[in-house]
Structure formats: C-alpha cells, structure tokens
C-alpha positions, 0 to 999 in steps of 0.5 A: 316873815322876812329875812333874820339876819341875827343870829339865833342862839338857840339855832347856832351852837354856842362855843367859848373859850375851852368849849370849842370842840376838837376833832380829830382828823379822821372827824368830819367836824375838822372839815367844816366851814363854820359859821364865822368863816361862813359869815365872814366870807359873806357865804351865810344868812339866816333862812326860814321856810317864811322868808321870801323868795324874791328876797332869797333870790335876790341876796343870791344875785347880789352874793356871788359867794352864796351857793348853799343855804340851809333852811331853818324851821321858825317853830322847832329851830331844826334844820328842815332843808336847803337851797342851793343856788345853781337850783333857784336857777334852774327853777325860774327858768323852768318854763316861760312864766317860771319867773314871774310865778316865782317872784310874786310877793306872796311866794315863801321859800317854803315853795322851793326849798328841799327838804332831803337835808343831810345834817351829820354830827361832827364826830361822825368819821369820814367813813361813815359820812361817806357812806351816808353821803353816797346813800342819798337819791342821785340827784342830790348826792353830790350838793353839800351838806351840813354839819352839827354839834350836839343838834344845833348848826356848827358849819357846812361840808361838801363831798369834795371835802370829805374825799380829800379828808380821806386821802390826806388822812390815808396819806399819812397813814401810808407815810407814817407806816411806810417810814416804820416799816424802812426804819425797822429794816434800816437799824437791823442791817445797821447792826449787822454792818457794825457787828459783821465785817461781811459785805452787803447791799439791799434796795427796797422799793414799795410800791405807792407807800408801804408794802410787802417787801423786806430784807433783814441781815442778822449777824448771830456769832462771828461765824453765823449771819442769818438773811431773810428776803421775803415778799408778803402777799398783796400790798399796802398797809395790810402787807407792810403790817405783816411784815412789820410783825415778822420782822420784830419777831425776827429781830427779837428772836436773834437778840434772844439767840445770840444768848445761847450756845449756837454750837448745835444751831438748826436753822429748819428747827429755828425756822420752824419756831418762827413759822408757827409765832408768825402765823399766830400773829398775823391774819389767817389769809395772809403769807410770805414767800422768799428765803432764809440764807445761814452763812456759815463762815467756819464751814465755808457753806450757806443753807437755804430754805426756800418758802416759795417763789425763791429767786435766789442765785449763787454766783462764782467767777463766770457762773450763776446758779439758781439755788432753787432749781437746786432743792426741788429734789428735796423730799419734804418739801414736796408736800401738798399744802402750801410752801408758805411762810405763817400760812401752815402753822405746821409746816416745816421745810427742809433746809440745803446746804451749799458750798460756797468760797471767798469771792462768791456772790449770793443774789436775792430778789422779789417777784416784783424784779422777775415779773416786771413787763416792758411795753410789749409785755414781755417779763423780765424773767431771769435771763437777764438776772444771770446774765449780769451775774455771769459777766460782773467782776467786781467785788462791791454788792452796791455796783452788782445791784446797781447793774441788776437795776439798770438791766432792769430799767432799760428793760422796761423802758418807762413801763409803769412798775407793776410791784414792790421790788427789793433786791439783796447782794451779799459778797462772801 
C-alpha cells in the first residue's frame, strides 16, 4: 500500500468547537505538538506498516523538518510504532549492501519501524510521564513520544518538553508560594509599624524561592510588642508551607489576644499554646529553631525564649552580648529531647527576662548569616556580628542591618550563599 496522505477520522481525533480539550499545566496534553501545527510545519504523514520504505526514505530527504513519524496499523487503525529518521540513517549505512537491500521496491516499513511505541493519554500528569518515559529500554528513552485522547492520535511530545513543563510549572509554584510567604510577613510588620511607634528592620532572603525563614513583629498593647524570628528545617516548598502555617496561626493568635486583659500575660504559657497547634498542623519531621522577644515598654525588659539555634544579641553603647549564652543556665531547658518548636507537642520552655534601656539595640539573626563560608571555608561566625554591633553608633536599625550585611558580603567575597538568611534590628 502506498503512502495516505489523507487523513483518517477514524485515526485522528475529531475536535469541534467547544470539544477541543483543555488541559491543565501540569497535563502533558498541554505540551503537545498537535497535528495541525504538525501538518502545517510539514513535521507529519500518514505511515502504515505497508508503505514503502523507499517512499519513506524519500519524504525524509526531501523534508528536513521530518524527524518522528508514528506507525499506524491499516487493520485496527492503532498505533503500532514509530520511525525516526536519525534511525533510517543509521539503517542504510549499517553495512555495505545496506542501501541497496533497504531500497528494494518490495521492502515495506513494517521491516524497519520500531514497535516499542509510547503513546500516553493527554491528561496523564507530568510526573507520571516522566516516569513512564524513564522506564523504557535505554536506547529509546530519549526519542519522542506520542500523545492521545481518548485512544485516537492528538500530537506528539518529547523528553525535552516534558522537563521543561515541569520546571516551568515547579517555577511558578516556587513563585507563587514564595510572593504568599513575603506577603504574609509584609502586612504583619505593616501593622506593627502602624500600630507601634518602635523602630525596626528585618531582610528576608530565601534561597532559590520559597524558604524556611520568617520574621513576624506583633504589637499586643501599647506596652507589649511580641518578635519572632524563626528558621524552619530544610528548604523549599515544604519549608515556606510550615512557615506559611505558624505564621497565620501567630497572626490569628495576636488578633485574638489583643481582645484580652493582657494585664497577667505569660509568654512560656502562651508559647506553649502556640507549640502544641503548630505541631498539630504541621508534619511530624518538620520543626523550627529561632526566638520569641516580649518587649515590655512599662518594665523596661525584653523576655526571651529560645528554641534553638538563638542567635540573638543585646547591644548597649559599645557592648554586645548573646542572650543565649545568658539562658543556658535555665533548669528547664535542659531536657533530653529536642528545643524545638512544633517538634514535641509537649514541650515548654522557660522564658528569661533582661533588662533593657532607651538606646539599646536587639539583633536577631538565622543560621544562614553565621554559617555562611567564603573561599577558604571558613564561616562567618559571630565574631564579626559583635564586632558591628560593638562599634555602630547610630540610632536607625536599616543602617545597623545595612553594616551587619556588608561585614557579611565582603566576608564571603562572591562565595555562593549556602542558606536562606534573614536578619532583624529592633531599636529600644
């Protein structure tokens, strides 16, 4: 039988008007090269197993455009195989006679066409394609592939494709959850800026999109503002999603406070509160290390509870402290398990209180300042974090932040970042 040029309904999917499907982004159908774009580019024919090989042969030397035909089977009108033309190539120079056997008159495609065919239906995700692609024999894993609709032909696709589907799509997940997770700590320290005549800077870089890093100022009275500066284990969506939940839970939780007689507040009590709906909420593997800072304006005092990892300085004319070298002493936080938050859900820590006075400074900071390493690996540390402190004497937190990061960028020297970073300077 010779070359059909017509096409077949009974082989193409019919689609009119409103029929045509749609297909999300994440539906390898939405990646396909249908068959009119296919016809118009001149990138399709019909094949059958009968047709030629010498016509075959010929409409790839005169198509340059051609590269991948499926084979379709006379009889049941199904996808049997395919060609490619990198392959008919390699068949007719194969060995000295190669060309000539091929070419004969009576040789049909049915002699050279491969029957390991992958035809996957349109609304297969790019997930499962990808593993149905990466399952075929090694030789083939990489040709293209063709896509249907209900069993009958809708376009072709290729491996090259489907990655790019999924990093697109990953992208804009990554995008879309990292602009959530900036928005939410945006419009918590808009408030507090509005409702608090305290000064205060925070940065927040994730690293490659969303991330683990968060920074929430809460003003509860005009004598009591809350900051939380936390850092949740691991990176990415599943990190930004934790800290997407603590912090609505923190935000909802404040609103809620500042309804009540704040006159008897008990932050470790509170905290406590928090802790356990955290770890209610959020994935058992999954924690947070940081500190939680009461300011209290009439007492003059900040108290501090430290879940781990607190890198959280006090800093008074020429002097800086770390407050956690300051709390190790505390007997109920030695304990066995874990200083986390929302890892234990019963885990209460104790809270220490400092005396603070107009003009001191409170510097907070994640692990992705202190460990960060330049060219001869060597980490930041905190030597040059209390050196900054020790010598700045301004009075705005934007300039205390904008020294601390330029310590730390002429540390580093253009050595990649290694970690979401975030830093906050609150000005008492």
């Amino acid at each position: 039988m010779e070359l059909e040029l017509q096409t077949q309904q009974n082989i193409f999917a019919d689609f009119k008007g409103d029929k045509r499907p749609i297909f999300s982004a994440y539906e390898c159908g939405k990646l396909a090269v249908t068959l009119p774009v296919l016809e118009q580019e001149n990138k399709f024919f019909l094949v059958n197993q009968y047709l030629r090989f010498q016509t075959l042969h010929e409409e790839y030397m005169a198509n340059e455009e051609l590269d991948f035909l499926p084979v379709f089977d006379t009889d049941s009108n199904e996808i049997i195989g395919y060609t490619m033309r990198q392959k008919i190539l390699a068949a007719l120079s194969k060995g000295p006679f190669s060309k000539e056997l091929l070419l004969r008159p009576e040789v049909t495609v049915q002699s050279v066409y491969d029957k390991r065919v992958l035809c996957i239906d349109a609304y297969t995700n790019l997930s499962e394609t990808s593993y149905l692609l990466m399952q075929r024999d090694e030789d083939i894993r990489f040709d293209p592939f063709v896509i249907t609709v209900d069993g009958y032909f809708y376009g072709i696709c290729s491996i090259q494709k489907i990655i790019d589907g999924l990093n697109r799509f990953l992208e804009k997940d990554m995008s879309f959850c990292e602009i959530s997770q900036l928005k939410l700590m945006l419009e918590t320290n808009k408030n507090f800026k509005q409702e608090s005549n305290m000064s205060i800077d925070y940065r927040v870089n994730c690293l490659h999109g969303p991330g683990g890093d968060y920074v929430g100022t809460f003003s509860l009275s005009p004598n009591l503002s809350l900051f939380v500066h936390l850092d949740v284990c691991g990176k990415g969506l599943k990190a930004s999603n934790v800290v997407m939940v603590i912090g609505t839970i923190l935000k909802t939780w404040v609103e809620m406070e500042k309804q009540e007689d704040l006159t008897n507040f008990k932050l470790s009590e509170r905290l406590s509160r928090l802790n356990r709906l955290s770890y209610n909420l959020t994935p058992d593997e999954m924690y947070a290390t940081g500190v939680f800072v009461l300011h209290d304006k009439l007492n003059q005092t900040i108290e501090v509870v430290d879940y781990g990892h607190g890198f959280i300085w006090l800093k008074r004319r020429n002097k800086a402290a770390r407050l956690s070298e300051y709390m190790q002493d505390l007997e109920t936080n030695k304990i066995d398990q874990m200083p986390f938050f929302a890892i234990n859900e019963d885990l209460q820590l104790q809270s220490k209180k400092f005396k603070v006075k107009t003009g001191d400074f409170i510097f907070v900071c994640t692990d992705g300042i202190v460990e960060q390493k330049n060219i001869y690996k060597e980490e930041f540390g905190t030597t040059y974090i209390k050196k900054v402190l020790k010598e700045f004497e301004g009075n705005d937190p934007a300039q205390l932040n904008n020294l601390i990061l330029e310590e730390w960028e002429d540390f580093r020297k253009h050595y990649k970042i290694m970690d979401d970073y975030s830093i906050l300077s609150i000005a008492i």
